[in-house]
N, C-alpha and C positions, 0 to 999 in steps of 0.2 A: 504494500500500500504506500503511493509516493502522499509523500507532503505538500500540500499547494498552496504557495504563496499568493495572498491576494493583493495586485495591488490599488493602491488606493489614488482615486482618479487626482490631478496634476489641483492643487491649490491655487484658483484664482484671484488672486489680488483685486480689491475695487478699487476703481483709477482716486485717488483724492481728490483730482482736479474735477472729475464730471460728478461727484460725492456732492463737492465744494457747492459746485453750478444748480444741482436738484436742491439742497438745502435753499440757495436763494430764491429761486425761482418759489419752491413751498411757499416761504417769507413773503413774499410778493403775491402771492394767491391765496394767504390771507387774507392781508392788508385789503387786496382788491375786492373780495369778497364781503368783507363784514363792514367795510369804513375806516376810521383812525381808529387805530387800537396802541393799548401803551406794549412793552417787550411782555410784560406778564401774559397779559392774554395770548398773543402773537404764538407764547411757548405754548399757553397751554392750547389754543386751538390745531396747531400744526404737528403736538406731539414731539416735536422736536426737543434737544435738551437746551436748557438757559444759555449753555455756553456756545452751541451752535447758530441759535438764535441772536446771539450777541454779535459773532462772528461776522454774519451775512448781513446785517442791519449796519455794521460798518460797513461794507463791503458797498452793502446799495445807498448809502449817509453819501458813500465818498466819489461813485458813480453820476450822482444826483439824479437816483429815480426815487430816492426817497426823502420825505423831509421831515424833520423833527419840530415838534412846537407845544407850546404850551395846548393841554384841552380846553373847553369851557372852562369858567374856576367856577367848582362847586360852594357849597352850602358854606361848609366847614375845613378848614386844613388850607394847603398849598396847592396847585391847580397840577394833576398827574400829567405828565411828558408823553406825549403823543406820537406814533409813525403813521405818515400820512405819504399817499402816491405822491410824486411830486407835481405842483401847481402852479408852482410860480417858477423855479431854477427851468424846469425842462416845457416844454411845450410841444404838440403834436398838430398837422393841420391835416382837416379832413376833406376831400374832394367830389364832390357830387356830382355826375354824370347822369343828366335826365331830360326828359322833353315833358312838356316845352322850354325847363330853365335847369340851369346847372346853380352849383352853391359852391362857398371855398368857405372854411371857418377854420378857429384854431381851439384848443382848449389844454387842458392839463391830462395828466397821464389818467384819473380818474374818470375823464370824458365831460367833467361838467363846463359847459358855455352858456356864454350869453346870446340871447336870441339877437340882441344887436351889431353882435360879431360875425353873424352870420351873411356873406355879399352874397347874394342872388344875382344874376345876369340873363337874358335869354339864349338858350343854345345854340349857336352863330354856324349858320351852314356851309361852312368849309372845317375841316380837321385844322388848316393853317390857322385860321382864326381861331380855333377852338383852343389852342395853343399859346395863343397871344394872349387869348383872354386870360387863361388861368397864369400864366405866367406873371402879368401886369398885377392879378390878386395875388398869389403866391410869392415873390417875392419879397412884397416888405416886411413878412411874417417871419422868414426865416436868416434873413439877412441881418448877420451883428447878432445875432439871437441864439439860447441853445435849444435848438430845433433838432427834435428827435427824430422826424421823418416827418414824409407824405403819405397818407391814405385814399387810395384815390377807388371806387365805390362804381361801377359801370356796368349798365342791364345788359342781356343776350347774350351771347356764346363765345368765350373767352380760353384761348389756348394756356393753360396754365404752365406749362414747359415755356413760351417762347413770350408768354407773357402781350398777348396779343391781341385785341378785338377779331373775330371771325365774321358774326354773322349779331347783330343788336339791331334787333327789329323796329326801335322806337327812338333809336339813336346811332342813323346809317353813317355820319360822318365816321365815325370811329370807325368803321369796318377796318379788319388790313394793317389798323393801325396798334402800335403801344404806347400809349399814351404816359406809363409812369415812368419806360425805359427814355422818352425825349425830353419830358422833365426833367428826372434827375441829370442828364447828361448839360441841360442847361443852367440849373436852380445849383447843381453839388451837392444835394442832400439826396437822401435814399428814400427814394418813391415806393409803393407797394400798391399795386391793381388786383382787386378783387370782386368778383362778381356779386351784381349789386344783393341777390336774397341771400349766397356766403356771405358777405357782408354784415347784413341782417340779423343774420344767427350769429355772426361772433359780436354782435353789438347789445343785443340779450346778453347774450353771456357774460360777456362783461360788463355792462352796465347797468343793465334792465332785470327779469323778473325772472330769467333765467340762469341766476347766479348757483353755482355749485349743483346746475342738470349735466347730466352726459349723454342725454338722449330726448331728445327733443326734436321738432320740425318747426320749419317757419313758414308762412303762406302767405307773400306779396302780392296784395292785387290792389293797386296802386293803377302807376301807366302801364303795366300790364299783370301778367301773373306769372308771378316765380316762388322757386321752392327750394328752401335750404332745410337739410335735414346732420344733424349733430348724431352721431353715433359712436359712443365708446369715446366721449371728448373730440371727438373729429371731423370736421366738415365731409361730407359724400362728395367727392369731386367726381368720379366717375376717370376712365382711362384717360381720358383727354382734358378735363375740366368742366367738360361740359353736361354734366348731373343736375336735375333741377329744373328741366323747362316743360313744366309740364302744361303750360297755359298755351305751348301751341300743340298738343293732342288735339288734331280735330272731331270735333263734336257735330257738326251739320257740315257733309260737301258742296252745300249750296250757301252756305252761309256770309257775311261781310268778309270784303279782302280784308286779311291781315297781314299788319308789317314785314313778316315773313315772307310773302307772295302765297303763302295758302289761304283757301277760304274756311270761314267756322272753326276758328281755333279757340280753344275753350277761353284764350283771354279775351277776348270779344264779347262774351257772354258775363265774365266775371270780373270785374274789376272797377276803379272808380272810373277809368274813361271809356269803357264800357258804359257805364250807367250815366255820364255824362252824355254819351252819345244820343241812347235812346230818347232823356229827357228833349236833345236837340231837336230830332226827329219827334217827337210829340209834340212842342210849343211851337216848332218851326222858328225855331231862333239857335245862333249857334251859345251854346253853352261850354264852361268847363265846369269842373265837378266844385269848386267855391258856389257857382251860381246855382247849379242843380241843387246843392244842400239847400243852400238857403231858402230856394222856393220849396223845397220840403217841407222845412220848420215853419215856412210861412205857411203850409196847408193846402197848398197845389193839388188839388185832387186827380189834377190827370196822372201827377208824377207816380201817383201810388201804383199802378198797374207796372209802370218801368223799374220801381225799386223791388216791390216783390219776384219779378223775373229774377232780377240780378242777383237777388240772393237766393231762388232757387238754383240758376246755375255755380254758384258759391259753395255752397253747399254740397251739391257734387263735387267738386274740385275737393272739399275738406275732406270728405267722403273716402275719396280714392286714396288721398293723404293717409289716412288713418288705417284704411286696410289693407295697403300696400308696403307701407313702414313701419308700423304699430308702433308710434312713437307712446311716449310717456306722458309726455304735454306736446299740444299744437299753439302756438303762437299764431294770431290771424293778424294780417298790416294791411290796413286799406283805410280811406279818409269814409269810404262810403256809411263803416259801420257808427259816423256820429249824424246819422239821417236825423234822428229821432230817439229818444229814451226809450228801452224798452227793446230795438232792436238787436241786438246781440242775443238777446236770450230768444225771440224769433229765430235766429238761425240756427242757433242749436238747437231749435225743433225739429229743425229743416234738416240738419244734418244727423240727427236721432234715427230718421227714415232714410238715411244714405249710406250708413253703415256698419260694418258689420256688428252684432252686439255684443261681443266678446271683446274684439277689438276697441270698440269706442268703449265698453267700460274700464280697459285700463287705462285709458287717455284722456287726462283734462283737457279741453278746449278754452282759452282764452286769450283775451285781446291785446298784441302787444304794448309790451310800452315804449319801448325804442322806435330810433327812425332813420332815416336816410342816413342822417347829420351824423348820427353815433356809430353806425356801420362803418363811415369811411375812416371815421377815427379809429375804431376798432379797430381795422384793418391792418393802418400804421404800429399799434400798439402792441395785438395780439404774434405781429411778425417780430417785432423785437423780442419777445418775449421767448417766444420759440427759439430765438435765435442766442436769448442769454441759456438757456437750458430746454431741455426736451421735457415734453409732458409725460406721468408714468399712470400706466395704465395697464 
């Protein structure tokens, strides 16, 4: 009988250095998470130990993603020492790509801005111009400044390897183009293009009502309808980027051309310039969806037959959402659902009969809170962060 030596497989070392970078990034998705917290909390939220904790708060003190300051001063005592995202040292600007109008803002690692910070323009029909514009915005933001990045926010079908507009049904100048690779190459700061409902969903995530989900969906129907879905912390990019367009499945082959070139695409049916459209076609006057609301609230009675459509076909689109990805929570983003008080819970009647019931009882439906503005922030934000350490999962 021989004797058999076992041997014992090769002892892996864990690198210190990516150790280092996951402790911070933890510290950081705290902080993002819950608000200003002091190191006490920080440790005990994160699990981490005091001295770890101490470690990567210098790390991010001296970086300036993070800031230290006094809290509110309480009742009683001395006012406890706070970590806070940074707000004022670092700054982020976010880029909206949309029709009929693009946006350029700036705000703190946190995401919070001022609605007066926010420049609106109309979306200028040339890519050159399109270029000017945000440039002549973009610049004074980041110039003399410490400007973290660009997040730059753009609807339709976007090569995520070459970083590229393909096919944006509702914003053709872009086609062809990469609009964060011609930025950065002229501004010198690090631009980041993200498809506008990805977007969406890391702007939840980080800012909004979708804090600390890893599975979730987001349903834009806005200027049109798109579809971000988070699974396992991770955007659905699909082999190409291009995951998420579910608002051109057509739904009628006779139906209105869509920005696509096909006809009866489900965002035709579902969306606010969808519902915009119909109202136009009803009053024979042209409308955009600020006006349509309004005559709403004002009692428009012809309007009621063109809103109830739109959010029967809504409703299907949530429908398919739900039993096709069984997400956790459904996030919905459209301006349509402030018709009226009362409607949101309409459609999730609507969508009660659209699927499946298994399905829709693991999944809360509600209305997002985020929006454009915060997606393209996101964007900038949620890329650095990847890029100080990896997510573990």
């Amino acid at each position: 009988m021989h004797n058999v030596t076992m041997k014992r497989p090769p002892h892996r070392r864990v690198d210190p250095v990516l150790l280092g970078r996951l402790n911070v990034r933890r510290v950081l998705e705290v902080i993002q998470a819950s608000g200003p917290a002091s190191r006490a909390e920080v440790t005990r939220r994160s699990g981490l130990t005091a001295p770890t904790v101490s470690k990567a708060v210098e790390s991010l003190l001296k970086s300036g993603l993070l800031e230290e300051g006094d809290a509110p001063a309480a009742a009683v005592g001395r006012p406890a020492r706070v970590l806070r995202l940074a707000s004022t040292s670092l700054r982020v600007v976010g880029v909206v790509l949309d029709a009929p109008s693009c946006a350029v803002l700036h705000a703190g690692l946190d995401g919070r801005y001022d609605e007066k910070d926010v420049e609106r323009f109309p979306t200028p029909g040339s890519y050159k111009a399109l270029i000017e514009a945000l440039l002549k915005r973009i610049a004074p933001l980041v110039k003399g400044r410490e400007a973290l990045g660009v997040g730059i926010s753009m609807p339709g079908l976007i090569d995520r390897e070459r970083g590229e507009g393909v096919l944006s049904p509702n914003v053709h100048v872009t086609d062809g183009h990469a609009p964060a690779r011609d930025l950065s190459a002229k501004l010198g700061v690090e631009c980041v293009l993200r498809q506008e409902a990805h977007a969406l969903c890391l702007g939840e995530w980080l800012f909004g009502a979708a804090r600390g989900l890893d599975d979730f969906a987001m349903l834009d129907v806005s200027t049109g309808l798109g579809l971000g879905v988070m699974s396992g912390g991770r955007i659905l990019v699909g082999a190409t980027g291009f995951a998420g367009e579910l608002g051109h499945m057509c739904i009628d082959p006779q139906g209105r051309l869509c920005g696509c070139g096909n006809r009866g695409c489900l965002e035709t049916f579902a969306s606010d310039a969808a519902l915009a459209h119909l109202a136009s076609e009803k009053l024979k006057e042209d409308l955009g969806i600020d006006e349509t609301l309004q005559k709403i609230r004002d009692g428009d009675a012809r309007l009621e037959e063109p809103l109830r459509r739109t959010c029967e076909y809504l409703a299907m689109a949530a429908g398919a959402v739900i039993n096709v990805f069984n997400p956790g929570t459904l996030f919905v983003h459209g301006r349509l659902l402030e018709a009226r008080e009362g409607l949101f819970g309409y459609l999730l009647e609507l969508i009660r009969r659209r699927s499946l019931g298994p399905a829709l009882a693991a999944c809360k439906v509600v209305q997002a809170r985020g929006n454009k503005h915060l997606g393209a922030l996101a964007a900038i934000v949620s890329h650095r962060l990847d890029a100080l350490a990896p997510r573990l999962h």
